[in-house]
N, C-alpha and C positions, 0 to 999 in steps of 0.2 A: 412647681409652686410659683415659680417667678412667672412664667408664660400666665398661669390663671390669675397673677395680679396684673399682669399685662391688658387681658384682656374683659376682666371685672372693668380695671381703670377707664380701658376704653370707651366701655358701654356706659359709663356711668359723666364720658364728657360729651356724649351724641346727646343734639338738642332735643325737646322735645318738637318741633317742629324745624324744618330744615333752612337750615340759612336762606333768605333773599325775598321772603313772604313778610306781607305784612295784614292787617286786616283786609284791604279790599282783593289783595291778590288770592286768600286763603277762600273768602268769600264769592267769588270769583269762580274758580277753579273748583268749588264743590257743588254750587247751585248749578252748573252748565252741564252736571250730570243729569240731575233729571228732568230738567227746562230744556238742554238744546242738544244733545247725544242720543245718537238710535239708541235703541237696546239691539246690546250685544248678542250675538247669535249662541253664543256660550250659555246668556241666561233664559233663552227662550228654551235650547235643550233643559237646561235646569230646572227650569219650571213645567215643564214637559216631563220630567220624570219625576218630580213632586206630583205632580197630578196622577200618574198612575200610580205612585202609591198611594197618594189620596183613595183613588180608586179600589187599591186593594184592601187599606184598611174597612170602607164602607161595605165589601161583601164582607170581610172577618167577621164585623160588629152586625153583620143583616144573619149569618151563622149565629153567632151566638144569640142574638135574638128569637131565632127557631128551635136552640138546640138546648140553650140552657149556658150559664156560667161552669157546668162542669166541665165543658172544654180547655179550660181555666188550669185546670187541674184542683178545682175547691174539691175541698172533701173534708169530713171528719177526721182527724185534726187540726186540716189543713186549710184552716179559715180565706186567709189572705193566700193568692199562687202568682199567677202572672201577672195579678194586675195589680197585685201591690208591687211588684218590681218595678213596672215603668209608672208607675205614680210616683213611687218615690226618685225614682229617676230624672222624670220631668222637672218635680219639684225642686229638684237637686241643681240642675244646670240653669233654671232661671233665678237662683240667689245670686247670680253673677251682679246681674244687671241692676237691681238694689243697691248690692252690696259696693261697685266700680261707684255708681251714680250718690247713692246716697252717704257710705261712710267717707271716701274720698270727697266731695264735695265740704263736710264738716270740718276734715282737716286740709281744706285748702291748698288739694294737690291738682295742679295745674296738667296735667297731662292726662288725664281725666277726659278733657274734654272733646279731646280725637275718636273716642270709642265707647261714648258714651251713650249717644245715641240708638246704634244697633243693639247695645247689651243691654238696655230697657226695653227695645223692642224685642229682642230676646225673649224677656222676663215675659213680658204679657203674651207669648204665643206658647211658651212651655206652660200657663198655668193653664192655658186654655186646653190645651193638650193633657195635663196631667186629670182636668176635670172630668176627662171622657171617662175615668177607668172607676172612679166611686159611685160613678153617676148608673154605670154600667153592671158595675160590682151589686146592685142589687137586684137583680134579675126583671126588674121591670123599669127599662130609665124615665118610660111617661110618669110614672107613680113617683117619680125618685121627688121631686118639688112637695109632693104631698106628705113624704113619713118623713124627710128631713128637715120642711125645717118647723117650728113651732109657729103657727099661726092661732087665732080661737076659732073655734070649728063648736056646731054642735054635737058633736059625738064626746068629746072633751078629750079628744087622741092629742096625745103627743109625743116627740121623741122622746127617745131613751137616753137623758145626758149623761148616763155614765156609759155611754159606748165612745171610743175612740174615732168613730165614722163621724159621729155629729161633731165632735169634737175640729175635725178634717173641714166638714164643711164653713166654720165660722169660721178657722183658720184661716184656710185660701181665699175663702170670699174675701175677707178682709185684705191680706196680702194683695188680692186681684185686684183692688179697689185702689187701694195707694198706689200701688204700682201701676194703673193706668191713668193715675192724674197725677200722680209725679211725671211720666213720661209725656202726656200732653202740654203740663207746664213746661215743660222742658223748651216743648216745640215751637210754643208759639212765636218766640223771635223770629225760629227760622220760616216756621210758615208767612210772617209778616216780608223775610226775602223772598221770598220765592212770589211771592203777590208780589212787589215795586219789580220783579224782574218778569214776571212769563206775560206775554206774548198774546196770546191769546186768551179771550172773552173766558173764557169757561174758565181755564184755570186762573186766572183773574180773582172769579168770583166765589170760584172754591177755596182758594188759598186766603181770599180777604174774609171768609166766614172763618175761617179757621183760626186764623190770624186775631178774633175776636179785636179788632180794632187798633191794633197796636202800631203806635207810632214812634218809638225808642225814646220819649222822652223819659227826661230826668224819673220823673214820678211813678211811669212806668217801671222804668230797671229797678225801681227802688221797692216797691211792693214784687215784682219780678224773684227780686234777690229773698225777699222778706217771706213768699210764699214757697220759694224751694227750699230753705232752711226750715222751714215749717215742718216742710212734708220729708225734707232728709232727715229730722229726729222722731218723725215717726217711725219711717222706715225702717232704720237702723236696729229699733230691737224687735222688728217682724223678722229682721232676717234672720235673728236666734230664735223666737220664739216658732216659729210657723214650724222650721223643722223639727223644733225640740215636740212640738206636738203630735207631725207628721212619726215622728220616731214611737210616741207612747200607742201606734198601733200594735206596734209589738211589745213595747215595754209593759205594757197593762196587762197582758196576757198571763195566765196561770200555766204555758206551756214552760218546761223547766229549758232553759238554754234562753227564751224568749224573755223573761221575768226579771230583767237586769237594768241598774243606775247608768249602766255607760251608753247604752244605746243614744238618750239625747245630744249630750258631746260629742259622740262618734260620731252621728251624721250629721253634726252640724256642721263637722270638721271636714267629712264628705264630700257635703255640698260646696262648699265654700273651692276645695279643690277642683270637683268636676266643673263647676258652674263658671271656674277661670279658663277652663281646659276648653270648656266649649266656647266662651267668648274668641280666645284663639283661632280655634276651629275655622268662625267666620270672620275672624279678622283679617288672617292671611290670606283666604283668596277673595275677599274685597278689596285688599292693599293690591294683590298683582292685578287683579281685573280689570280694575278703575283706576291705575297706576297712581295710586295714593302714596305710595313710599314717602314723600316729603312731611305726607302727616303723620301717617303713623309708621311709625322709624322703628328702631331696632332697641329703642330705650323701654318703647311701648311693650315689646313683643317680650323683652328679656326681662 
């Protein structure tokens, strides 16, 4: 007992950034990652093997295209199979980045801001990910824009809103939507450094579009400040709602074991763990890769 108060104690006197920084050094030391550092030969492998499986997903999904969704294992009774697992899945580990970014943010927790970043970009490449499998899930994904969503058409077709799918679709759209313009607001400080720092014409001019003009005055940070609280209390109850909805694919369900109140709570509770689990995932070998240790410390990790 004594040793775990020891080493609680510890973790809880390690800064949130490491003695001897201050803002130009921190700033400094992170923009000259991808302004003035090769890329590592570690991430060219990495993304080298991203791409073959890219590769291998794209024949899965050119398969099931030819073959049908039963590869899936759909069947009578068996609505939803594999690709509600990794939908829900996907769903599940991009709550991180919301949830670090957005409810931190509200309450003013300063250590936040080391890993905040990636776990919004997290957020927008999991929903992107998670939208392959609804989109897929109905055996024809060109038609999928046409039965999902309600537009006025002369036929007078339209979804069925008491399905759980369409239900899926407003969900994430909406989730997709905040969470890629919470994450850009985010950016654009940094994009405004990385424009007064690169080098070169091109990214110059990419980084100053990006940047949408930003020059850190007063008036700036202050609508800055004003439009990320905006969009952190929107956020904040997407990240219980999106799953609680993502869950009533099965809670709707007249299957018996399916037809249950805990489902929403459960995977909200789910997500909320995987979605920290995978922020970790890539926190720690972004901290050894790019020998970040000074920012994100062991306060961060614990």
């Amino acid at each position: 007992m004594a040793n775990h108060l020891r080493t609680s104690t510890s973790v809880l006197d390690v800064p949130v950034i490491a003695p001897g920084h201050d803002f130009e050094t921190v700033t400094e030391t992170v923009a000259q990652i991808p302004l003035s550092r090769r890329t590592p030969l570690g991430w060219v492998l990495g993304f080298l093997i991203g791409l073959t499986l890219l590769g291998g997903l794209t024949m899965a999904l050119g398969w099931l295209l030819l073959t049908g969704i039963g590869i899936w294992g759909n069947n009578i009774p068996v609505a939803w199979a594999f690709d509600i697992i990794n939908f829900v899945w996907w769903i599940g580990i991009g709550h991180a980045g919301t949830l670090i970014s957005a409810i931190l943010l509200l309450f003013k927790q300063q250590w936040r801001m080391s890993i905040s970043r990636f776990a919004e970009a997290m957020t927008i490449f999991a929903v992107m990910c998670a939208a392959i499998f609804p989109i897929f899930h109905t055996g024809r994904p060109w038609l999928a824009a046409y039965w999902l969503f309600p537009y006025p058409n002369t036929m007078g077709l339209w979804p069925q809103f008491r399905s759980p799918l369409i239900w899926d679709v407003f969900a994430v759209s909406t989730y997709a939507t905040v969470s890629l313009v919470f994450w850009y607001v985010g950016l654009i400080p940094d994009f405004a450094t990385m424009r007064d720092r690169a080098v070169s014409r091109v990214k110059q001019v990419v980084f100053g579009a990006l940047s949408l003009g930003w020059r850190g005055s007063a008036r700036h940070w202050h609508r800055y400040e004003v439009a990320s609280l905006i969009l952190a209390g929107l956020s904040t109850p997407l990240v219980l709602s999106v799953h609680t909805v993502v869950s009533f694919d099965f809670a709707v369900s007249v299957m018996p074991g399916w037809h249950a109140t805990i489902f929403p709570p459960y995977f909200v509770a789910g997500a909320i763990y995987s979605g920290f689990a995978m922020v970790l995932t890539l926190a720690i070998p972004i901290r050894a890769a790019y020998k970040l240790q000074d920012f994100i410390t062991m306060k961060h990790i614990d």
